[in-house]
C-alpha positions in Angstrom: 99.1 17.5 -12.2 101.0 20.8 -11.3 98.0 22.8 -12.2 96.1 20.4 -9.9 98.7 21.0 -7.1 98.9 24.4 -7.8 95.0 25.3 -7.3 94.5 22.1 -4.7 91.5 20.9 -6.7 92.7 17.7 -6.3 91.6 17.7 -2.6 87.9 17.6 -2.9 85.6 17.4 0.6 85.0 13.9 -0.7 88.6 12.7 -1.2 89.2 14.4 2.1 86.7 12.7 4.3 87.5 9.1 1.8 91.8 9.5 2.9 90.8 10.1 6.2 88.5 7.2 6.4 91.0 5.1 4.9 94.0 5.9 7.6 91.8 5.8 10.3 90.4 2.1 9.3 94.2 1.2 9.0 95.4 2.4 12.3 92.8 1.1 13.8 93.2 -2.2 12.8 96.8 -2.3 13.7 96.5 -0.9 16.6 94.4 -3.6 17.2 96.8 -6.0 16.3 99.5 -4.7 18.0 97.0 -4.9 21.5 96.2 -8.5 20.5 99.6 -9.7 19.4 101.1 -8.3 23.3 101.5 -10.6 25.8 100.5 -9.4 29.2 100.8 -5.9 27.7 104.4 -6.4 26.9 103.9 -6.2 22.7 106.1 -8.5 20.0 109.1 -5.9 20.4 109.6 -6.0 24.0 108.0 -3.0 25.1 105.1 -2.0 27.2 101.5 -1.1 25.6 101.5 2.5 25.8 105.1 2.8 25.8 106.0 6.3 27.6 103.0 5.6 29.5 104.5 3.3 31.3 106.9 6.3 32.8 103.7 8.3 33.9 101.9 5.1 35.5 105.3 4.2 37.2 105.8 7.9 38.9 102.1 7.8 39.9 102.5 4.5 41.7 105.9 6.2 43.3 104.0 9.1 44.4 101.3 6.8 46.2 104.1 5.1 47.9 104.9 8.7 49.1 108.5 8.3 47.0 107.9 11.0 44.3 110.9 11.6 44.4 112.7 8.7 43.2 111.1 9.0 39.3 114.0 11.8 38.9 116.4 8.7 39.6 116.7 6.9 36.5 117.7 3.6 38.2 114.8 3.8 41.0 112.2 5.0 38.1 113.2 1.9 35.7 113.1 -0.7 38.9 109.2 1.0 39.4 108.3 0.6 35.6 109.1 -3.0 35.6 107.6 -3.6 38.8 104.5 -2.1 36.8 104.9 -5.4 34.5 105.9 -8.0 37.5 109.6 -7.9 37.1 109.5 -8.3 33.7 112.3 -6.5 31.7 111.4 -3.2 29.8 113.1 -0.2 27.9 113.5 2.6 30.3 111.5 5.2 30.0 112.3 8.7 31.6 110.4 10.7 33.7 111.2 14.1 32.8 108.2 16.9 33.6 107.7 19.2 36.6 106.4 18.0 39.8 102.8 19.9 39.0 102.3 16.6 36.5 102.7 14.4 39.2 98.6 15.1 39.6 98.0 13.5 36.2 100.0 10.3 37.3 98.9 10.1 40.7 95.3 10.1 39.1 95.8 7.5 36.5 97.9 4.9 39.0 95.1 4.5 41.1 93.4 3.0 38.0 94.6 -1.0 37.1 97.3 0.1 34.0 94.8 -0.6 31.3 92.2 1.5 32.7 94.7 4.3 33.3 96.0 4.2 30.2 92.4 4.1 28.8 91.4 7.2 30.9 94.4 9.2 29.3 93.9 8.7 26.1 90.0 9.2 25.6 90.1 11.9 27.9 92.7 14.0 26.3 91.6 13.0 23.1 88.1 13.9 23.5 89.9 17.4 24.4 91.9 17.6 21.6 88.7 17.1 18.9 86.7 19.5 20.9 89.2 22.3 20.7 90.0 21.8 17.1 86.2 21.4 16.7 86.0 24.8 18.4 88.0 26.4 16.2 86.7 25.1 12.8 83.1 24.4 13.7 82.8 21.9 10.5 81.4 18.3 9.6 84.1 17.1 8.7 86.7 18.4 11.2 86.2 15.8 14.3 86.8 13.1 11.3 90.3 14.4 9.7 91.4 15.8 12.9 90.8 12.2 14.4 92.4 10.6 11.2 95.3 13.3 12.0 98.6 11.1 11.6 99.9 12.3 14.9 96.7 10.9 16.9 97.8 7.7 16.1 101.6 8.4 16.6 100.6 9.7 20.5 98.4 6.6 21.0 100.9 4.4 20.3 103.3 6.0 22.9 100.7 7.3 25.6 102.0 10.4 25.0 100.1 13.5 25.9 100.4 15.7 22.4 96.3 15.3 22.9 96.7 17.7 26.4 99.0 20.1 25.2 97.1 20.5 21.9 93.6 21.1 24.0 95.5 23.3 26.3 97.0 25.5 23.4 94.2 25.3 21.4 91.5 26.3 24.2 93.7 29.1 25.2 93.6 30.5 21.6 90.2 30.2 21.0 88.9 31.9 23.9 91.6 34.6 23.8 89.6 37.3 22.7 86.1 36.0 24.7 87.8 34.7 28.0 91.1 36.2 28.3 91.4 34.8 31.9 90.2 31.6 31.7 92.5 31.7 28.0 95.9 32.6 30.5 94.8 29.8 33.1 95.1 27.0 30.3 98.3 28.9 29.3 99.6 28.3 32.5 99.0 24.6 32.6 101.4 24.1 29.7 104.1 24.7 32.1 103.9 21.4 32.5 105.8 21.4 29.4 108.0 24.3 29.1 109.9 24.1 26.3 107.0 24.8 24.9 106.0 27.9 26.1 109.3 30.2 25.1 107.3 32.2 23.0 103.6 32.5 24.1 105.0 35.4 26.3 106.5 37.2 23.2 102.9 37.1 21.2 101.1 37.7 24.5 103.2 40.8 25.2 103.3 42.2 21.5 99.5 41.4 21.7 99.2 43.6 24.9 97.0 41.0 26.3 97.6 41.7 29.5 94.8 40.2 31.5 95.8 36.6 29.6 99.6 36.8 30.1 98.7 37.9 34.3 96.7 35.0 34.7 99.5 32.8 33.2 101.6 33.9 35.4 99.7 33.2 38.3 98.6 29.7 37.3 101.9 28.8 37.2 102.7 29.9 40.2 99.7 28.4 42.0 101.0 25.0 40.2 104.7 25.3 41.5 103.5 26.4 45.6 100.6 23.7 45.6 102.7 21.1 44.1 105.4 22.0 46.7 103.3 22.0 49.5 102.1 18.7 48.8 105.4 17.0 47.8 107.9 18.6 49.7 111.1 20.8 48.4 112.9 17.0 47.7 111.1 16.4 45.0 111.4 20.0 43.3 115.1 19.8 44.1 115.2 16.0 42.4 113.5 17.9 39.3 116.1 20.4 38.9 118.9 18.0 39.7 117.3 15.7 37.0 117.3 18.5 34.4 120.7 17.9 33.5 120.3 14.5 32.8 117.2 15.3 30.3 119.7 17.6 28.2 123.0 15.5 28.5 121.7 12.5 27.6 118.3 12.4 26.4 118.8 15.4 23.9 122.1 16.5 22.9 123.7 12.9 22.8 120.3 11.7 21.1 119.3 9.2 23.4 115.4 9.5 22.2 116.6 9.2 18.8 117.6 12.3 16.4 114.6 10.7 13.7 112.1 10.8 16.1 112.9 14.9 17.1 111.7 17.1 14.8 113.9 20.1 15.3 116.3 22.2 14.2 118.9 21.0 17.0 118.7 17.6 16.3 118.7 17.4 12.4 122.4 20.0 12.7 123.5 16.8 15.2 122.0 14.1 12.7 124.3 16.0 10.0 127.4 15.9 12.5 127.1 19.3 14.0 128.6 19.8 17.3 126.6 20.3 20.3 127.4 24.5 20.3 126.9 25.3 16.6 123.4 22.8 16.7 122.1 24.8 19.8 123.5 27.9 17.6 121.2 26.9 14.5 117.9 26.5 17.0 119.4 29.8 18.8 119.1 31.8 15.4 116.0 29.9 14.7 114.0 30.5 17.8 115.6 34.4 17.8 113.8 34.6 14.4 110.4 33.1 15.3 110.4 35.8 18.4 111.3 38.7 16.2 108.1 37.8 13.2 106.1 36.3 15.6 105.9 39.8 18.1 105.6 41.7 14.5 102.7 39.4 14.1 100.5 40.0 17.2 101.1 43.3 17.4 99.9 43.9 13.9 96.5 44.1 12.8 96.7 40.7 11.1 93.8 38.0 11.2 93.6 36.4 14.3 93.7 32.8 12.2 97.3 33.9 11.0 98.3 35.0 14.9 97.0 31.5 16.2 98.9 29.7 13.4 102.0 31.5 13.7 102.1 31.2 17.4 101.2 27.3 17.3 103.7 26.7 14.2 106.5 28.7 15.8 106.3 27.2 19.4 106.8 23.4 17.8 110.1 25.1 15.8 111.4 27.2 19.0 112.1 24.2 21.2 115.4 21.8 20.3 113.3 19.2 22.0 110.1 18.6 20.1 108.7 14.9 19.0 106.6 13.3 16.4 104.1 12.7 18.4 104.2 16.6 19.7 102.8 17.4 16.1 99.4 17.1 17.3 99.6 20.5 18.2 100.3 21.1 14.6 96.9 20.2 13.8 96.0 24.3 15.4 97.9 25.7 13.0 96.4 23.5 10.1 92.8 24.3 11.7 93.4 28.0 11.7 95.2 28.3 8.3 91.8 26.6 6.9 89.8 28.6 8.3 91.4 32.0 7.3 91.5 30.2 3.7 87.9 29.7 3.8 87.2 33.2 4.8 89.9 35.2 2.7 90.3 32.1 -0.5 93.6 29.5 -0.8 96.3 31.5 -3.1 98.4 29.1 -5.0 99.7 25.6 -3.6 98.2 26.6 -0.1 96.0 23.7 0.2 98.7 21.1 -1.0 101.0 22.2 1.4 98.2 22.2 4.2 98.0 18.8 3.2 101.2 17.7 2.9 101.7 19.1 6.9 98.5 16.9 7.7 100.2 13.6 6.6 103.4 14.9 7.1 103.8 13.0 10.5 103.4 9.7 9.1 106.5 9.9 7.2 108.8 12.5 9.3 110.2 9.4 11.4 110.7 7.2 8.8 112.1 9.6 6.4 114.8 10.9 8.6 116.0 7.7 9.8 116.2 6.2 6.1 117.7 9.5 4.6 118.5 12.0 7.3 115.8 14.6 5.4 114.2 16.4 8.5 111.0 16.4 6.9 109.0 17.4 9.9 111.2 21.0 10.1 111.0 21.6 6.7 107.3 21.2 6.5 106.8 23.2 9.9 109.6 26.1 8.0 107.2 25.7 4.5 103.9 26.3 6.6 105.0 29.2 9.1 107.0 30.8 5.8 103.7 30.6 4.6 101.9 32.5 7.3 104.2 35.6 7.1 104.0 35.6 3.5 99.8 36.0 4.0 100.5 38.3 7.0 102.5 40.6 5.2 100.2 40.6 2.0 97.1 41.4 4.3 99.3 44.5 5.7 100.1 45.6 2.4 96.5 45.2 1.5 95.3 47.2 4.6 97.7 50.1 4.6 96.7 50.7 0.8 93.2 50.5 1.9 93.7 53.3 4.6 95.7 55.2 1.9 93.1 55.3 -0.1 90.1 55.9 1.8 92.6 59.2 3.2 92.8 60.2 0.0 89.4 60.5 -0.6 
């Protein structure tokens, strides 16, 4: 068995495509179920098909009543998601991203709720398998990304992990090809910022200059247009709300310490204080900048840059959840295909693997025994990128010493 483990023979391209087969018919089916078993989209638990959805829907629906403003109030945004459902009572879900998203929610609200919630999903999802498709230009990839645990954990909450993977993965791909068009998708991931810490770092150690320029003005262009058409109220209910999103939501673990898979929030599952937890992400994230800009500037494979940058930017936030892991899937996508060019060294396919189906325990795992799973997986994998980083250095500087030699 360890032998197995050890070489990954025991992951054939049959037994691939047969697992992934096998979870996708089961997810399917009970996300079937779940749809059937709702009443008036309200499922057997009490809360709305689509569950976080329901937040995005509700602010649209605000913003076409010309009160954008009001989905930064938690009492007003919870009276507009029930009125999504006729009165009926549901969990609150906050609204918590900058007012440039309020173009995705306008756009989906003037749908029925269904339909909206419809649109999201395919569309983004369609995104998603095209970019990983992009990247590892397979058979089998639009199958095992699809099969991806962490698809089905989004589509359960209408969560957009599908968008920010597409936008991520999009930007790395045509990095070298399209550097502009590359910064421009950069820039629409300021729509979730706690995500983008680092992109800067690799973009800067990278020198790509063009890419990080156009970032830059994206962003911009988001924050003046959006502020133009909403007004300064609803930038300055953003900002007001922002305290809110970290009192509550993260460091008192409103979400739910299982559900976030980082560093911050398994230190306050363990009973660390609020200081020495945003200590332990501090170090962390000071550590991912400091390998990562050694990284890009090297003259490592691109595959190990993408993965790195992807891997680190999950670990760098205090705020990441499960059903953020999509993006995980880049890294996965990339570390394959750098093992299909260069070969798998020992137990690199089991631990790609194990970070595949690693979503569909994380949650479960760290509410039943406080193991962060998810962060020690994501630690394992990126561990695992600087250790074929600094093995294709060493191989390359003896290489030039050599070839100086003779």
């Amino acid at each position: 068995m360890w032998q197995a483990l050890r070489t990954g023979s025991w992951l054939t391209p049959a037994r691939a495509r047969g697992y992934s087969l096998i979870l996708l018919a089961i997810a399917t089916i009970a996300i079937i179920g779940w749809i059937g078993a709702s009443d008036n989209l309200i499922d057997r638990n009490g809360k709305p098909i689509g569950t976080d959805f329901s937040n995005v829907y509700a602010a649209g629906i605000l913003t076409w009543q010309g009160k954008p403003a009001d989905a930064y109030d938690p009492a007003l945004q919870h009276q507009a998601e029930k009125a999504t459902f006729g009165g009926r009572q549901v969990p609150f879900f906050g609204w918590h991203y900058p007012p440039f998203f309020f173009a995705i929610a306008f756009v989906v609200a003037a749908l029925p709720y269904t339909c909206g919630l419809a649109l999201w999903l395919f569309t983004s999802f369609a995104a998603y398998l095209a970019s990983i498709r992009a990247i590892l230009p397979r058979a089998e990839t639009l199958l095992i990304s699809a099969a991806y645990p962490a698809v089905f954990i989004n589509v359960g909450h209408g969560q957009n992990g599908f968008f920010t993977a597409a936008l991520l993965a999009g930007a790395l791909h045509l990095l070298d090809h399209m550097p502009l068009i590359a910064g421009a998708l950069i820039g629409l991931l300021a729509y979730k910022p706690q995500f983008g810490v680092l992109i800067p770092v690799a973009l800067i150690a990278g020198a790509r200059w063009s890419s990080l320029a156009a970032a830059a003005v994206t962003t911009a262009v988001l924050v003046a247009v959006s502020y133009v058409a909403l007004g300064s109220e609803v930038w300055q209910a953003f900002l007001h709300s922002t305290n809110f999103t970290q009192v509550v939501v993260l460091e008192q673990g409103g979400t739910g310490w299982e559900k976030i898979q980082s560093a911050f929030s398994a230190s306050r599952n363990w009973g660390a204080e609020v200081k020495t937890a945003y200590a332990i992400q501090g170090a962390l994230a000071l550590t991912l900048a400091t390998s990562l800009g050694w990284l890009w500037q090297s003259r490592t494979a691109f595959e190990l840059k993408a993965a790195a940058l992807a891997t680190a930017s999950l670990l760098a936030t205090p705020y990441v959840l499960d059903y953020d892991l999509v993006v995980l899937a880049i890294a996965i996508a990339y570390l394959v295909r750098y093992g299909l060019i260069y070969g798998f060294r020992d137990y690199e396919i089991s631990l790609l693997a194990a970070a595949w189906i690693m979503p569909l325990l994380s949650r479960s795992v760290a509410a039943s025994t406080g193991v962060p799973l998810g962060l020690i997986v994501m630690l394992a994998l990126y561990t695992l990128i600087l250790w074929r980083a600094a093995r294709d250095h060493a191989r390359s500087s003896f290489a030039a010493a050599h070839i100086a030699q003779a």
